[in-house]
C-alpha positions as CSV (number, residue, x, y, z in Angstrom):
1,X,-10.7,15.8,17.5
2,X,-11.6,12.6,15.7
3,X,-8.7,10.9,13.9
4,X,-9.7,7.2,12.4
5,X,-8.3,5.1,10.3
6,X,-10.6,4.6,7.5
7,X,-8.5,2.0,5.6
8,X,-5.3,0.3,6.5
9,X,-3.4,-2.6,4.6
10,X,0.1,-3.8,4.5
11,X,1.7,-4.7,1.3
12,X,5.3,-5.8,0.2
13,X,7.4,-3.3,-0.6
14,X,10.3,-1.8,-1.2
15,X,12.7,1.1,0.4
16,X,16.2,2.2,2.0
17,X,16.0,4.0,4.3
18,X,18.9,5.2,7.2
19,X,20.8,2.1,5.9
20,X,17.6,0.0,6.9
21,X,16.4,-2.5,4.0
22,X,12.5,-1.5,4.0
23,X,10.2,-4.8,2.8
24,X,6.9,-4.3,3.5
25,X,4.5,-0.8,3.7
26,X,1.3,0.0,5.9
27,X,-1.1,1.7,3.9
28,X,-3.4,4.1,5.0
29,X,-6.8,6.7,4.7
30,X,-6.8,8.6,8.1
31,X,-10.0,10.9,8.8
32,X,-9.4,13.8,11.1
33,X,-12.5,15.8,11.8
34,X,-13.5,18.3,14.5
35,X,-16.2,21.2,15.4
36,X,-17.6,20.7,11.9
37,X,-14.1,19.9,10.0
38,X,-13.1,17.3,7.6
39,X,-9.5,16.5,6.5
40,X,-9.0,12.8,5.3
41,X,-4.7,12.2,4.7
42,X,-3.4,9.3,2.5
43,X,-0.2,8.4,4.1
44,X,2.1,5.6,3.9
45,X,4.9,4.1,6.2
46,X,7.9,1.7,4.9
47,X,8.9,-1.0,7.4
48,X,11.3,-3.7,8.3
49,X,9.0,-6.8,8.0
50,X,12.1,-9.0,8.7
51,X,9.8,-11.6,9.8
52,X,6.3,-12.7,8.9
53,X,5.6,-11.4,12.5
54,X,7.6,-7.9,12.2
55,X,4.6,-5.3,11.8
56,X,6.6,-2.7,14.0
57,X,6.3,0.6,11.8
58,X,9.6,3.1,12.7
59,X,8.2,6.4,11.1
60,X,11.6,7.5,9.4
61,X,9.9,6.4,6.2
62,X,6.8,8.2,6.2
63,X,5.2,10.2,3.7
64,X,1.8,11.6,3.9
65,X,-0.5,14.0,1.5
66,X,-3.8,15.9,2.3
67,X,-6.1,14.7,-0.2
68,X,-9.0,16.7,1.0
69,X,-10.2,19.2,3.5
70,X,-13.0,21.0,3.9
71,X,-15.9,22.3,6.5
72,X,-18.4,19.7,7.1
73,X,-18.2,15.8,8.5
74,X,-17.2,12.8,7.0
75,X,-19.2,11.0,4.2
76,X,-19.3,7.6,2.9
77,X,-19.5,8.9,-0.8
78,X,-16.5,10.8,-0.3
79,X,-14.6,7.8,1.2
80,X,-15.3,5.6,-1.6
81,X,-14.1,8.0,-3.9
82,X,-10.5,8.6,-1.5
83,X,-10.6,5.0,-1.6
84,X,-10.5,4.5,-5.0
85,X,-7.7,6.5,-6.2
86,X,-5.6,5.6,-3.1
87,X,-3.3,3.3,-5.1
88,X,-2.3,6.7,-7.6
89,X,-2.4,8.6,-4.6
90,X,0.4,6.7,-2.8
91,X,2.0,5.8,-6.1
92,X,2.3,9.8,-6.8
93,X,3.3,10.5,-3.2
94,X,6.0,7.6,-3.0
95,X,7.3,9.3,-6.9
96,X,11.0,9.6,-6.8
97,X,11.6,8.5,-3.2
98,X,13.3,4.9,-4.6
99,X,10.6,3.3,-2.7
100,X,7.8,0.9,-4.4
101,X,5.2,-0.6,-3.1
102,X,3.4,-3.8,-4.6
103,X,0.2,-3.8,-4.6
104,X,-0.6,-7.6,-6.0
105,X,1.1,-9.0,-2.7
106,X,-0.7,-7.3,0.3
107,X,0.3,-9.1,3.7
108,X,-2.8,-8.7,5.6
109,X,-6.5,-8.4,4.9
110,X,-7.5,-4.6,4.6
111,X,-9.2,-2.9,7.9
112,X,-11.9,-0.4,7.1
113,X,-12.8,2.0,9.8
């Protein structure tokens, strides 16, 4: 098994969670593929980010979705296309949680995989 991060990105955000204050959110496009299968997950996790240094990511706010799975290996053109309706994807998943996530203030440059 094969799992990669394809994209990965931390934003400001917003969430409560277990009486924690959640201000920031790593964003992510994971790839999981073995013996000829593909599943890429969207998935984000609300953190702390008390500090400008405070990356640590507890995973009691954690919500993931399948967004495609299939026989076969991974594929750039599929990817791009994951990639660019990430934003809805989270957006939808996130959708009555109380959680946001801002888009226009990420807090590190994005890591492609």
């Amino acid at each position: 098994m094969a799992e990669v991060n394809i994209y990965q990105r931390y934003y400001e955000a917003a969430f409560e969670c277990n009486g924690t204050q959640r201000r920031g959110a790593s964003v992510l496009l994971i790839s999981d593929s073995e013996s000829g299968h593909i599943k890429y997950t969207a998935a984000v996790a609300f953190i702390p980010h008390e500090d400008e240094e405070d990356f640590r990511v507890p995973y009691d706010a954690y919500f993931s979705r399948i967004v495609y799975e299939a026989d076969g290996r991974r594929s750039k053109k599929k990817e791009e296309t994951l990639l660019d309706s990430l934003i809805q994807t989270i957006d939808e998943l996130i959708e009555g949680t109380g959680g946001s996530v801002f888009w226009d203030k990420p807090l590190t440059q994005e890591k492609l995989g």
